[in-house]
Structures are given as structure tokens and as C-alpha cells.
C-alpha beads as a LAMMPS data file, in Angstrom:
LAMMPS data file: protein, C-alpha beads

158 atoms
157 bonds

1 atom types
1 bond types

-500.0 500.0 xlo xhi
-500.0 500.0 ylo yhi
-500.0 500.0 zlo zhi

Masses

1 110.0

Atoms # bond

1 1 1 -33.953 33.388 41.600
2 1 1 -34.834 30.189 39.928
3 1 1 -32.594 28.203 37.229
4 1 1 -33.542 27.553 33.906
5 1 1 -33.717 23.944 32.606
6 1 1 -30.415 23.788 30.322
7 1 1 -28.806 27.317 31.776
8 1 1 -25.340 26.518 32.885
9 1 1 -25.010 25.941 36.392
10 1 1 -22.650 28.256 38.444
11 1 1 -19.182 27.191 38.366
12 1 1 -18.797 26.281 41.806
13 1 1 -22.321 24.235 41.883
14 1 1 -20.902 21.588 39.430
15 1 1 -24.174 18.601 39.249
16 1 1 -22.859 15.604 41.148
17 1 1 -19.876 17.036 42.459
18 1 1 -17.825 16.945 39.325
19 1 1 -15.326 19.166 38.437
20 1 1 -15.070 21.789 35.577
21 1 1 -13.411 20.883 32.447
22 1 1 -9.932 22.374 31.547
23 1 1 -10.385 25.116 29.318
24 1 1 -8.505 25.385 26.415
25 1 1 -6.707 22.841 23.630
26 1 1 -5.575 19.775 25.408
27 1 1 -2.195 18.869 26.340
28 1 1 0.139 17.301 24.069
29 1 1 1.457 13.922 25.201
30 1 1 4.835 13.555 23.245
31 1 1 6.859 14.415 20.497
32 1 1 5.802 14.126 16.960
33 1 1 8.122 11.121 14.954
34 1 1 9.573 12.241 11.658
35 1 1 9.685 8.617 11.170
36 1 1 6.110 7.944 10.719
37 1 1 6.267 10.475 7.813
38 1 1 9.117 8.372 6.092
39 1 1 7.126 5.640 6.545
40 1 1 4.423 7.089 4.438
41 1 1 6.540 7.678 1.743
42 1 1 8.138 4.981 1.309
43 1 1 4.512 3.052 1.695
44 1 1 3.575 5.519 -1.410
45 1 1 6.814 5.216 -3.543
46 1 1 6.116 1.190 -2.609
47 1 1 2.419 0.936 -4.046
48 1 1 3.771 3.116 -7.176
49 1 1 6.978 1.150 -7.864
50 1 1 5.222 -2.082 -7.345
51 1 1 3.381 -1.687 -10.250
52 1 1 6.158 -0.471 -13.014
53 1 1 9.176 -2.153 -11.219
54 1 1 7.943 -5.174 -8.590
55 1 1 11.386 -5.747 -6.794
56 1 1 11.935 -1.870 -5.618
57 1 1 8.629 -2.258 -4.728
58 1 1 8.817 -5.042 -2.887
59 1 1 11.849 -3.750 -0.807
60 1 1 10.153 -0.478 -0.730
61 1 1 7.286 -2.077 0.394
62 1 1 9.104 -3.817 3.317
63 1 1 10.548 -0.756 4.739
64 1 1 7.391 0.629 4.858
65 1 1 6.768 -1.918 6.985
66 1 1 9.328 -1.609 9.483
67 1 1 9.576 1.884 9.670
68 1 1 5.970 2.451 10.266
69 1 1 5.582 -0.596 12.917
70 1 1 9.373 1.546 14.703
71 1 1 7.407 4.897 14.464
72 1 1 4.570 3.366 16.279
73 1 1 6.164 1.278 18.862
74 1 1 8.147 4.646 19.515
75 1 1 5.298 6.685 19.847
76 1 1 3.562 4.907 22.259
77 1 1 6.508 4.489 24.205
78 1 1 7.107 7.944 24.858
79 1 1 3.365 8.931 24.601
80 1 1 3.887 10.745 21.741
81 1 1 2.273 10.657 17.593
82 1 1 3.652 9.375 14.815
83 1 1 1.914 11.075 12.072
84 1 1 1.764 9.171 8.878
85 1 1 2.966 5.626 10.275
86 1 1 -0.074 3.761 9.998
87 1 1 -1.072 5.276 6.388
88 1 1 2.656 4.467 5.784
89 1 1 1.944 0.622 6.874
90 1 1 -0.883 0.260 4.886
91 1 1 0.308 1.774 1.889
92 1 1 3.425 -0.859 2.541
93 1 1 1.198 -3.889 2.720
94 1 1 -0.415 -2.817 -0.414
95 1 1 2.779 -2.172 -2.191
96 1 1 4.172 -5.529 -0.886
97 1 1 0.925 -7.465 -1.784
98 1 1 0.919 -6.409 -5.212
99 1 1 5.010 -7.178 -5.469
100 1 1 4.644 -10.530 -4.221
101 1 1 1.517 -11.109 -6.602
102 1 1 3.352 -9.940 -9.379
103 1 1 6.777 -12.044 -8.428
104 1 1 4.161 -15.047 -7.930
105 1 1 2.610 -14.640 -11.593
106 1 1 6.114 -14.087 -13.199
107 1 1 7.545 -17.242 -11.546
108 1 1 4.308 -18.978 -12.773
109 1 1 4.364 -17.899 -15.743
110 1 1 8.183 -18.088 -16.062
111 1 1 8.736 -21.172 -18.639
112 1 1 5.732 -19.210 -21.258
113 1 1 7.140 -15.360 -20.562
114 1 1 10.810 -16.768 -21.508
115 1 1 9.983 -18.405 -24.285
116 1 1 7.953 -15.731 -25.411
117 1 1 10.377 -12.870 -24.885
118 1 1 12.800 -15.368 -26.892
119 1 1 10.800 -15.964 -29.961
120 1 1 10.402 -11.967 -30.052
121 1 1 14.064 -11.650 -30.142
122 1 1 14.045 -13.284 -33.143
123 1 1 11.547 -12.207 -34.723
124 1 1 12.302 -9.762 -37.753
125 1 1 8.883 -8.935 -39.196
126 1 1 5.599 -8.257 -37.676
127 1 1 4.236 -11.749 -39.011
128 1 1 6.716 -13.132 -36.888
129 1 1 6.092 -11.312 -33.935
130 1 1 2.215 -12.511 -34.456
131 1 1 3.216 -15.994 -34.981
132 1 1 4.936 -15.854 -31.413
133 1 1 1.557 -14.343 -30.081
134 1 1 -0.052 -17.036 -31.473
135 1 1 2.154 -19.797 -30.391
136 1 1 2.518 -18.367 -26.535
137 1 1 -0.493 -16.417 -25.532
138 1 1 -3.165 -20.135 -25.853
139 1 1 -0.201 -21.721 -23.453
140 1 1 -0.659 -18.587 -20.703
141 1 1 -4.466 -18.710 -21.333
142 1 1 -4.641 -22.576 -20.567
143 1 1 -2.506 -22.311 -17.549
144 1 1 -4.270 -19.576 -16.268
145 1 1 -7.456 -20.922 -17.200
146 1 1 -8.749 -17.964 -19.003
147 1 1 -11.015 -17.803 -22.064
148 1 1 -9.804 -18.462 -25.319
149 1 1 -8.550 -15.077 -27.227
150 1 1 -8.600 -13.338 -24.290
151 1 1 -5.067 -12.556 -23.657
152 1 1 -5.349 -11.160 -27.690
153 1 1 -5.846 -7.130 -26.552
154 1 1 -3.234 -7.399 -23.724
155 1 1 -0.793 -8.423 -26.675
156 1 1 1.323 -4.868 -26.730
157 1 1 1.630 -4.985 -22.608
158 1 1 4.049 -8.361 -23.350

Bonds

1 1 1 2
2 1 2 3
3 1 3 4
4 1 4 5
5 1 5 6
6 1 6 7
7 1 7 8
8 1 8 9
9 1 9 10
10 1 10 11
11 1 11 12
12 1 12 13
13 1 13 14
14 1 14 15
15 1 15 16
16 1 16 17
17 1 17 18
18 1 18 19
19 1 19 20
20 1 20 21
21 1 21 22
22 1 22 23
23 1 23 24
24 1 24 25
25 1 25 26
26 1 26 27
27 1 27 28
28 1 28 29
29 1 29 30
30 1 30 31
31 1 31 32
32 1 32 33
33 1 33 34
34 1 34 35
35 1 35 36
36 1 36 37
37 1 37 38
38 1 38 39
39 1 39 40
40 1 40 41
41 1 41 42
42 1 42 43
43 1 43 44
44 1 44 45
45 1 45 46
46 1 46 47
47 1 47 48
48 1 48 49
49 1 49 50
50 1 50 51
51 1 51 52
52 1 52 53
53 1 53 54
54 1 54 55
55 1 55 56
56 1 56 57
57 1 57 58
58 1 58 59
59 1 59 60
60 1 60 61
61 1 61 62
62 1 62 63
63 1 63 64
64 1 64 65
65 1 65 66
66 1 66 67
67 1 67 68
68 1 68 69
69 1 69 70
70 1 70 71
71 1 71 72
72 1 72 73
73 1 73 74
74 1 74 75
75 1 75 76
76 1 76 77
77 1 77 78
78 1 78 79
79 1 79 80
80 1 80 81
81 1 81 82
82 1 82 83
83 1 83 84
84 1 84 85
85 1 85 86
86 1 86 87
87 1 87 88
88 1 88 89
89 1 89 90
90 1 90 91
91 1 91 92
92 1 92 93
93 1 93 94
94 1 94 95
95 1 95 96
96 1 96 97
97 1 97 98
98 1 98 99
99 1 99 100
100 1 100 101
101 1 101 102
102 1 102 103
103 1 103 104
104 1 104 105
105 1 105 106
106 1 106 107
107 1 107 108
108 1 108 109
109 1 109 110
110 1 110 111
111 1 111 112
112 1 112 113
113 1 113 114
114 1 114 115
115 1 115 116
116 1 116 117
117 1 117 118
118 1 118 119
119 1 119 120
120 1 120 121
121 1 121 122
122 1 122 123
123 1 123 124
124 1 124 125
125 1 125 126
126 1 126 127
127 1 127 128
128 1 128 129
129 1 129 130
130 1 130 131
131 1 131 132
132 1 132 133
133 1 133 134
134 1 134 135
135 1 135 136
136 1 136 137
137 1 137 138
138 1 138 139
139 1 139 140
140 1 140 141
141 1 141 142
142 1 142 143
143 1 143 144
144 1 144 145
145 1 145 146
146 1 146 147
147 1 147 148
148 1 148 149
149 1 149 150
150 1 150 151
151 1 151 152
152 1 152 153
153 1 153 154
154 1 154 155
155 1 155 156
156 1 156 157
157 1 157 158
């Protein structure tokens, strides 16, 4: 009887002497870390937080970090996964880039934003409230070197 060109060889007359592949899923290696899943969470909560509230997000954004880098480390120690510990690093470093951005900008902008936020504090009427805009908004334009007026549809974020 003759073979076929692409017809399975018999399974004791491997090609080239190899042997037959293990049938079935493969083995795990390890344990799966909770940790890496924490990790991703916290990255998550980081990236969200560092938008509305920078600090949290910054810390947030830290832990991340660490707990994601742990789960790793761990994982590869034992031979095991950490599911969710490099998303959860990522989604850190985002979180923390954004936090320090935004901690950078405020501390540039820190001597405009105060005086800003004061004159609004004493302003009683809504001509006064433009009058600050007016007086503060040119100042963070020029130092940020932005166009003129273009600061003027952000003015409700302030």
C-alpha cells in the first residue's frame, strides 16, 4: 500500500524520528495571582480619578504600579500567570502620566489659577465674574503661549 502525499503518517513512523505531540490542553505552569487583577483596577480607578481628582490618581496610579510589577515578578517566580498585571501597569502609567501632567500645569499655572479663583470669590455679579475672565485668561494664554481668545470657550471649566 502506498502513502498519500499529506495523509498522516502512522503513529509509530513519526518523519525524522520525532515524537508525537501530547494530546490534549497543555499543562498549566502555576497558580493564577489575584494580585494582577487588583492591579488592573486600581490602573482603571487611576486613569479615571486622574482626570476628575489628580492626587488619588496619582497615588492610585502608583499602586498600580507596584502591584502589577509584584504580580509579575511573582508569577514568573513560581511559573505561574498573573492575569491583568500588565493591563494593570499600563493603565497605572497612564493614570500617573496624566496626574503628574496635571500637578505640572497647576503648579505652572499656580500664581494665574489663584488669583483667578480669588477675584471670583469676590465677585458678586456676572460682570464681575467676566471682568476676572478678562483680566486672567490673556495672562494663562501668554504663558502658555496660546492664541489670543482662545482660552474664551474653556471659561465655565475654571
Amino acid at each position: 500500500m502506498t502513502e498519500q502525499p499529506g495523509s498522516p503518517a502512522p503513529s509509530g513512523n513519526r518523519p525524522e524520528g520525532r515524537p508525537e505531540p501530547p494530546e490534549g490542553p497543555p499543562p498549566v505552569k502555576g497558580p493564577a495571582s489575584p494580585t494582577g487583577w487588583r492591579a488592573l483596577w486600581l490602573g482603571a480607578f487611576a486613569l479615571l480619578t486622574a482626570i476628575f481628582f489628580y492626587p488619588l490618581g496619582l497615588v492610585l496610579g502608583v499602586a498600580a504600579l507596584v502591584l502589577g510589577i509584584r504580580a509579575r515578578r511573582a508569577a514568573r517566580r513560581t511559573s505561574g500567570v498573573a492575569p491583568g498585571a500588565t493591563a494593570g501597569i499600563v493603565l497605572g502609567s497612564a493614570g500617573l502620566a496624566v496626574s503628574a501632567l496635571a500637578i505640572g500645569l497647576t503648579a505652572f499655572l499656580w500664581p494665574e489659577m489663584s488669583g483667578y479663583q480669588e477675584c471670583l470669590g469676590n465677585a458678586n455679579t456676572h460682570s464681575d465674574k467676566q471682568s476676572c475672565r478678562h483680566e486672567y485668561f490673556p495672562k494663562m494664554e501668554k504663558k502658555m503661549h496660546l492664541p489670543s481668545g482662545s482660552m474664551d470657550k474653556y471659561g465655565d471649566l475654571f
